[in-house]
ZAVEXTOR-661332 format. One record per residue (C-alpha): y, x, z; residue number from 1. Coordinates in Angstrom, 2 decimals, always signed. Example, Ala and Ser with C-alpha at 12.3 -4.5 7.8 and 13.67 -1.06 7.14 Angstrom:
% ZAVEXTOR-661332
-4.50	+12.30	+7.80	1
-1.06	+13.67	+7.14	2
% end
This chain:
% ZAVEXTOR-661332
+63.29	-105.60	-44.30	1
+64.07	-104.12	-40.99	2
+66.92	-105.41	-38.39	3
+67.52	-103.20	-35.32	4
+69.75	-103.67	-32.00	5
+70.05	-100.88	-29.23	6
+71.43	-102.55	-25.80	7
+72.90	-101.44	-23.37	8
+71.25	-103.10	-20.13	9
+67.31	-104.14	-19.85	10
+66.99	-107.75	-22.04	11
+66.02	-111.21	-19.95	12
+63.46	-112.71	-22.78	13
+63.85	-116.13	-21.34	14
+67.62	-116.31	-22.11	15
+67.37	-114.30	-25.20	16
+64.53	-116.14	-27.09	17
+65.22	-119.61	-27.41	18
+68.72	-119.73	-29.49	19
+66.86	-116.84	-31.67	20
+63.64	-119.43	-32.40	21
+66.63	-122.30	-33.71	22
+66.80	-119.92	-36.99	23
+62.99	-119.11	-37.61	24
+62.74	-122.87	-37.09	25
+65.19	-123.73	-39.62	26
+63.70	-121.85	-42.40	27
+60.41	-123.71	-41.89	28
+58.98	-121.10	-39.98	29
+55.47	-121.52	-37.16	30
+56.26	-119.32	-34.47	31
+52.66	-117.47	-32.44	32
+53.76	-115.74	-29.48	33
+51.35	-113.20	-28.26	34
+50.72	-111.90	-24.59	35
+52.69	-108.64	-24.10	36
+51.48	-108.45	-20.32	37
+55.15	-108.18	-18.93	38
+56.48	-106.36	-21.47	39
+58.82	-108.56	-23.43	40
+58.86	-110.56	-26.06	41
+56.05	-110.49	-29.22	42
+56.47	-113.46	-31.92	43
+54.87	-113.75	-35.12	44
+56.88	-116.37	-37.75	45
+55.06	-117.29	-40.75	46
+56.79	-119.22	-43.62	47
+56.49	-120.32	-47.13	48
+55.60	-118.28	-50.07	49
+54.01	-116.13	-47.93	50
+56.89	-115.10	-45.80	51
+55.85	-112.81	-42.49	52
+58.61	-112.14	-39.39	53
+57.74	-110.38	-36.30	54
+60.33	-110.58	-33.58	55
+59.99	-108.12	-30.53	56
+62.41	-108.37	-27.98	57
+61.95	-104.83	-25.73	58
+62.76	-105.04	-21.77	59
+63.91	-101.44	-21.83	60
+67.20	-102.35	-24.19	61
+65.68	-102.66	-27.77	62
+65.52	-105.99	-30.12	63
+63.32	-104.88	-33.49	64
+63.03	-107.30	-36.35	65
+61.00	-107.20	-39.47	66
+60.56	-109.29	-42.55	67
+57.99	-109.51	-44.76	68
+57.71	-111.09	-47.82	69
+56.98	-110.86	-52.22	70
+58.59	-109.37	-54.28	71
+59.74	-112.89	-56.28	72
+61.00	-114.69	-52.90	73
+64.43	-115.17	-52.83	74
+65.97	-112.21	-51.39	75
+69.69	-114.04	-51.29	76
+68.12	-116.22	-48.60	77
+65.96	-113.60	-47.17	78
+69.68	-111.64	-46.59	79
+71.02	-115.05	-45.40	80
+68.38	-115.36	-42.63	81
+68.87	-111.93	-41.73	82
+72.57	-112.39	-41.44	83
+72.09	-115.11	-39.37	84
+69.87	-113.14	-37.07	85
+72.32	-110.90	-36.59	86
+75.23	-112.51	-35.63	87
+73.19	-114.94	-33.57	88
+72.27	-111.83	-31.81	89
+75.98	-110.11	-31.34	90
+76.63	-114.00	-29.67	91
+73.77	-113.76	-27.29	92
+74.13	-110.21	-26.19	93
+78.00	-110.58	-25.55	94
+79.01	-107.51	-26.17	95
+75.99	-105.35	-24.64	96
+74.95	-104.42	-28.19	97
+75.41	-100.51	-28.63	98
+73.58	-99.78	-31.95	99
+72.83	-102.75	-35.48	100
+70.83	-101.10	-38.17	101
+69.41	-102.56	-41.24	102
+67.38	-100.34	-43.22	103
+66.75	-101.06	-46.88	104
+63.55	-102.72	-47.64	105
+60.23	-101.04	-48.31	106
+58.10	-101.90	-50.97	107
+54.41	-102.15	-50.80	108
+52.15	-102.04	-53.33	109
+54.41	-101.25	-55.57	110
+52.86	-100.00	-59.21	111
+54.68	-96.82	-58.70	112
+55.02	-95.50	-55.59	113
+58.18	-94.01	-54.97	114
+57.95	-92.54	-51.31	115
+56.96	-89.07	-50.71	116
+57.43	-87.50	-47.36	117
+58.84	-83.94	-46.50	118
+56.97	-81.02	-44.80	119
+57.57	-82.39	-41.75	120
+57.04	-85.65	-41.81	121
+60.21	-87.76	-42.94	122
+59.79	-90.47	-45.56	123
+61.82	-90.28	-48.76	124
+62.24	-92.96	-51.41	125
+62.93	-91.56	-54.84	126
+64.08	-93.24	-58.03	127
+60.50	-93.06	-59.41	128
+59.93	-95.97	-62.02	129
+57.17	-94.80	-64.52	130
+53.88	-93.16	-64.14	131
+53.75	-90.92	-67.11	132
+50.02	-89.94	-66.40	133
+47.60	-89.79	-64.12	134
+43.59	-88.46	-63.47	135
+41.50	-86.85	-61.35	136
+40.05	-83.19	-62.46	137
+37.23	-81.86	-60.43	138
+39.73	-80.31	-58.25	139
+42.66	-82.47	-57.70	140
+44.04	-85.39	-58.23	141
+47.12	-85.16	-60.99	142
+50.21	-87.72	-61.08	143
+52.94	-87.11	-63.23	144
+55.53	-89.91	-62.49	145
+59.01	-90.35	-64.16	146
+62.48	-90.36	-61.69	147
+65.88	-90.63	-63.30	148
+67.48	-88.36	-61.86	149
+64.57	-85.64	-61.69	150
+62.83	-85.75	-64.96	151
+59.25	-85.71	-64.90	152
+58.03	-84.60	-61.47	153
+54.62	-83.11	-61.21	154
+52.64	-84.48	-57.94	155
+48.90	-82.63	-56.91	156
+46.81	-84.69	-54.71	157
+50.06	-86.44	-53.13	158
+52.05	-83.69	-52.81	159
+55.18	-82.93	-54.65	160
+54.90	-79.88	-56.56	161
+57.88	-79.41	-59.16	162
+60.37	-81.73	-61.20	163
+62.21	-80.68	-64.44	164
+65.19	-80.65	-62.46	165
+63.62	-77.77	-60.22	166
+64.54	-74.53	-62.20	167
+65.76	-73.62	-58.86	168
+62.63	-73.43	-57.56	169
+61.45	-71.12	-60.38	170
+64.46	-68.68	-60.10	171
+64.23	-68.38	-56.02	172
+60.75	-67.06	-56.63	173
+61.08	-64.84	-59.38	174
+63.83	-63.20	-57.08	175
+66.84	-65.07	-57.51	176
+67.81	-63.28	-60.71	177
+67.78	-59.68	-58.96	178
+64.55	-58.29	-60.56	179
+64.12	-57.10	-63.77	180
+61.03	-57.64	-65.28	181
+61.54	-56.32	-68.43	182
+58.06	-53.69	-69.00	183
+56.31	-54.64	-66.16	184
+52.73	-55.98	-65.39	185
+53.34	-59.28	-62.86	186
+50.07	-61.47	-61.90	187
+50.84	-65.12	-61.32	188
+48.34	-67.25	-59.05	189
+48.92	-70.67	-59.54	190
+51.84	-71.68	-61.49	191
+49.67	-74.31	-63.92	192
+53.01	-76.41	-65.01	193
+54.29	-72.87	-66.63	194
+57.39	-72.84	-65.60	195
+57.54	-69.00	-63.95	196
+56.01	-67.82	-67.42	197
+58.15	-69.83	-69.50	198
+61.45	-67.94	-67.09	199
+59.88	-64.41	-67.25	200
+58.64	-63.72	-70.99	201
+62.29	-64.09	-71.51	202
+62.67	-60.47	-69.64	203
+60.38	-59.40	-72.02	204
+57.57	-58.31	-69.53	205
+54.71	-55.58	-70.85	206
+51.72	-58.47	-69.66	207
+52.12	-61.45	-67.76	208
+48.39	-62.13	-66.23	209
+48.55	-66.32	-65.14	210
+45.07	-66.71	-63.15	211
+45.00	-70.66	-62.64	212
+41.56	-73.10	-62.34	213
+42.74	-76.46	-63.53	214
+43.05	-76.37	-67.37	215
+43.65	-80.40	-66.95	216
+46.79	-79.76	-65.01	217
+48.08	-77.44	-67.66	218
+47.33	-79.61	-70.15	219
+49.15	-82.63	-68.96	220
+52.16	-80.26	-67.91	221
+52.18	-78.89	-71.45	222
+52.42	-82.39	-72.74	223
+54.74	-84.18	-69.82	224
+56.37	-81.29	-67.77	225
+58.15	-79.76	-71.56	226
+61.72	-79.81	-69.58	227
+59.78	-77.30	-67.39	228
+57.28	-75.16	-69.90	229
+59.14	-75.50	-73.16	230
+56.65	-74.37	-75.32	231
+54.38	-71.59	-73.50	232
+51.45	-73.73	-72.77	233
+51.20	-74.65	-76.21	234
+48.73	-71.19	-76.05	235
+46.97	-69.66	-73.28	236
+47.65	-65.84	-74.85	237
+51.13	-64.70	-76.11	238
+52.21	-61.35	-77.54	239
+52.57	-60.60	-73.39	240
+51.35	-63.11	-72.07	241
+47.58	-64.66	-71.04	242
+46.57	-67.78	-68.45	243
+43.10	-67.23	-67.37	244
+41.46	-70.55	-66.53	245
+39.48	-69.05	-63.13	246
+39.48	-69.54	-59.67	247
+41.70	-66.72	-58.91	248
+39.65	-65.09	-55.74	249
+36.66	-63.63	-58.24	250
+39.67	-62.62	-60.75	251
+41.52	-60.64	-58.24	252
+38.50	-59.38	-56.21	253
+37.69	-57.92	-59.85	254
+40.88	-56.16	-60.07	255
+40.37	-54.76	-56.77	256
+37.15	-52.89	-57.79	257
+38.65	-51.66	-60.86	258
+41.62	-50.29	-59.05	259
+44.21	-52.53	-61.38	260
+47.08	-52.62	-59.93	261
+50.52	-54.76	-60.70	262
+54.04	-54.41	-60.28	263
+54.51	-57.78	-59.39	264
+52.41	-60.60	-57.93	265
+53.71	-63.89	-57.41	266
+51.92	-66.38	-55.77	267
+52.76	-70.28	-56.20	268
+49.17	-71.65	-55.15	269
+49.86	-73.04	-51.68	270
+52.46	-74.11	-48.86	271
+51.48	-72.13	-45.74	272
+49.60	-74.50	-43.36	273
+51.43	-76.89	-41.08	274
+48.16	-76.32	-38.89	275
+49.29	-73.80	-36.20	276
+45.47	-73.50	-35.29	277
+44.23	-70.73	-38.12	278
+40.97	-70.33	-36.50	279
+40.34	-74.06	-37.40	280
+42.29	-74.53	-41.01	281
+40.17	-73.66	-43.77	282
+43.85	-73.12	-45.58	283
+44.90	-70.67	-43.12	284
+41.79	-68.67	-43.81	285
+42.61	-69.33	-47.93	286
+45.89	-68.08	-47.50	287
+44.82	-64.69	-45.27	288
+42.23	-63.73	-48.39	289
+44.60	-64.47	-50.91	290
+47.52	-62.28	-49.28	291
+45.15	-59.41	-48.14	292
+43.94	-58.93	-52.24	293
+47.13	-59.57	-53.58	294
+48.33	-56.86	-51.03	295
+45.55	-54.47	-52.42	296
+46.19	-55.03	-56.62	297
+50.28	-54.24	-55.87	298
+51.29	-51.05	-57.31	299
+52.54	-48.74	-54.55	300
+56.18	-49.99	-54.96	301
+54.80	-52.96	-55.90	302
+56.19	-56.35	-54.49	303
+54.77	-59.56	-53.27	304
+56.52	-62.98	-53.68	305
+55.06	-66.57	-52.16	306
+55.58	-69.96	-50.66	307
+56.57	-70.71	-47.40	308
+57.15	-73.75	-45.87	309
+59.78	-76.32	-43.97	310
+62.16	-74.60	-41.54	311
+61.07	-77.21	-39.04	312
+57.81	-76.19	-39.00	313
+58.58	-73.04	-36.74	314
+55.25	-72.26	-34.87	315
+53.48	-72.57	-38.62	316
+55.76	-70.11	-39.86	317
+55.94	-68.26	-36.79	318
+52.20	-67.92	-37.17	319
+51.96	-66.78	-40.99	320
+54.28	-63.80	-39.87	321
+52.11	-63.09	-37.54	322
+49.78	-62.92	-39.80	323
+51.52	-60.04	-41.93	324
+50.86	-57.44	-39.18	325
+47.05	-57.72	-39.83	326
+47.29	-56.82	-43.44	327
+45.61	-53.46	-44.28	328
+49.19	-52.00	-44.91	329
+52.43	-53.05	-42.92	330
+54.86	-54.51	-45.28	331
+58.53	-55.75	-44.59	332
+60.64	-59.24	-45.91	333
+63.56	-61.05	-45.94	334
+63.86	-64.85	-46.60	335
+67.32	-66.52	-47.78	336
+68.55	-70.46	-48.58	337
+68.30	-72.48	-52.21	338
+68.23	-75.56	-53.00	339
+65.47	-77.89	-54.86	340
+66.63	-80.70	-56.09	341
+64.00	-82.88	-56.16	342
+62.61	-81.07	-52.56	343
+65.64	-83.26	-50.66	344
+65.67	-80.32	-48.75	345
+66.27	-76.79	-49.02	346
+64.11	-74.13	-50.01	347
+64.16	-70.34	-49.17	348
+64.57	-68.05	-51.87	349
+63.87	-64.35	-51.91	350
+65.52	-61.86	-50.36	351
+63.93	-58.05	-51.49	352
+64.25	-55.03	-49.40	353
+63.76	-51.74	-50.78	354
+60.82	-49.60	-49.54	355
+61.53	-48.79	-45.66	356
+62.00	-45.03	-44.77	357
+58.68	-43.08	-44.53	358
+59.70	-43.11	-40.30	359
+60.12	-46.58	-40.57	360
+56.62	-47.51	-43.01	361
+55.06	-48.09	-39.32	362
+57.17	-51.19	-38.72	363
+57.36	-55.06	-39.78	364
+60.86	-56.27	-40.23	365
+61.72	-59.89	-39.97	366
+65.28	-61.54	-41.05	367
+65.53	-64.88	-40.11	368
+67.76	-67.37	-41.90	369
+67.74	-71.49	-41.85	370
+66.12	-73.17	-44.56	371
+64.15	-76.27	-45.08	372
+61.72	-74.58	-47.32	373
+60.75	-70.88	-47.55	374
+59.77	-68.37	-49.79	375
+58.71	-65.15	-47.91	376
+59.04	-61.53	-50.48	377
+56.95	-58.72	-49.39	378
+58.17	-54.57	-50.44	379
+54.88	-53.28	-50.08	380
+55.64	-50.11	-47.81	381
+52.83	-47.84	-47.96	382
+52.41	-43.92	-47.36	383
% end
């Protein structure tokens, strides 16, 4: 538990402390105060069954309490103390209090963990409360935990990939619903849990090519992630569809020499970096080889849909558009707002050009729009 008061004016310690200490000392608790070297006030308070409070009393305007304690304790009287705390404080500060917060209580150690944090940083608790399954393959580790308002959401080495709930997700990087898909080739990095194939054979696609390495990831969506895949994993070839189990650089380098080509290639593999140092992110360098042969197995009218990344992350993205005008072709995009539910943030969803004007082929477009999480479409514009 957490207890928070913003003052107005600097805080005198000495005045402040002692009516504060009655309370800890009613509820059987030592006090330790530690050397803060002028700054303030630093008490440790330990109590029984384990109970931990740490009182610091800032002399730039800021009084910070937290309480530790189990699980069993008795939270009643673990609310009661804080209470107490609280008004004893609103007495002593007379009126120079500008800003109380109490934040909810964190658990620790919890059997499953239910905070994840956003691209840029800011813890989220979710409803999580089962973890359907869980192992290590010899490239990730794989958690798929259960969240009541979600479904089954699919987690890769700590990272939240996709929930049930997230058909969303799938749509914004198909296209949103403007593409038709119906006779075409598409290539699909990534995209294990099957929920772009499962969307697409429904347009009735000539081939649908899947190139993804982790068979155990498909596996356990095929089993857990069913709100997501239906059925499709239950084979790795359809009537027009195959998943290759392959790392997907010697796949599409192969393609490359044979001169295959595809009308659409979607790639769900990775975020772009948060790094906004490429010459030292081994990701950054991923991301430049995968975009570069993707680029070169697109049909001429071809188009190119992928990840981006939080809108608060501006220099990262800022840097991966940079990186566009060092493909071997210039290309142009557009980038426009969903939302994912289980994300807690939005995402950006595709917005496709047409092919720019053969004056025009010379020149990288951007569009900018706000979103919390992007998806970035490339109309391959070549001559």
């Amino acid at each position: 538990f957490s207890l928070s008061h913003l003052v107005k004016d600097l805080i005198d310690s000495a005045t402040t402390i002692p009516d504060l200490l009655s309370i800890f000392h009613e509820q059987e608790m030592t006090e330790t105060a530690h050397e803060t070297n002028g700054h303030g006030y630093l008490g440790t308070f330990v109590g029984k069954n384990g109970r931990l409070a740490i009182l610091r009393v800032h002399s730039h305007a800021l009084v910070t309490i937290d309480l530790q304690c189990y699980e069993e304790d008795n939270i009643a009287q673990l609310d009661n103390l804080l209470n107490a705390l609280e008004t004893k404080l609103k007495v002593i500060l007379n009126g120079n209090i500008t800003r109380i917060k109490r934040l909810p209580a964190l658990v620790r150690g919890a059997e499953v963990d239910r905070y994840w944090p956003t691209a840029d940083g800011r813890l989220v608790e979710y409803d999580m409360d089962q973890i359907v399954y869980e192992e290590d393959s010899a490239y990730q580790n794989i958690k798929i935990l259960h969240s009541q308002q979600y479904g089954n959401v699919l987690i890769l080495d700590n990272d939240l990939n996709l929930a049930e709930s997230d058909l969303a997700y799938t749509q914004a990087i198909m296209g949103s619903g403007r593409e038709n898909y119906a006779g075409k080739e598409v290539l699909i990095l990534g995209g294990g849990d099957g929920g772009i194939l499962f969307e697409m054979v429904k347009q009735k696609p000539k081939m649908i090519t899947i190139v993804y390495i982790d068979q155990k990831v498909i596996d356990a969506c095929k089993k857990y992630m069913r709100g997501t895949c239906g059925n499709i994993l239950d084979n790795l070839k359809g009537d027009c569809y195959q998943i290759l189990v392959e790392d997907c650089v010697p796949v599409l380098k192969k393609y490359v020499q044979e001169g295959k080509t595809f009308d659409y290639v979607i790639n769900d593999l990775t975020a772009i970096p948060i790094s906004t140092q490429p010459e030292e992110d081994s990701t950054w360098e991923f991301l430049r080889l995968i975009l570069d042969l993707s680029i070169k197995v697109l049909h001429p009218s071809g188009k190119y849909f992928t990840q981006g990344n939080a809108e608060t992350l501006t220099e990262a993205l800022s840097l991966y558009e940079e990186q566009l005008g060092k493909l071997s072709c210039p290309v142009a995009f557009s980038k426009e707002v969903t939302c994912v539910p289980s994300y807690l943030e939005h995402y950006c969803g595709p917005a496709l050009w047409n092919k720019l004007p053969d004056d025009l082929r010379s020149i990288t477009t951007v569009s900018t729009f706000k979103s919390i999480f992007r998806t970035l479409i490339f109309s391959q514009a070549f001559d």
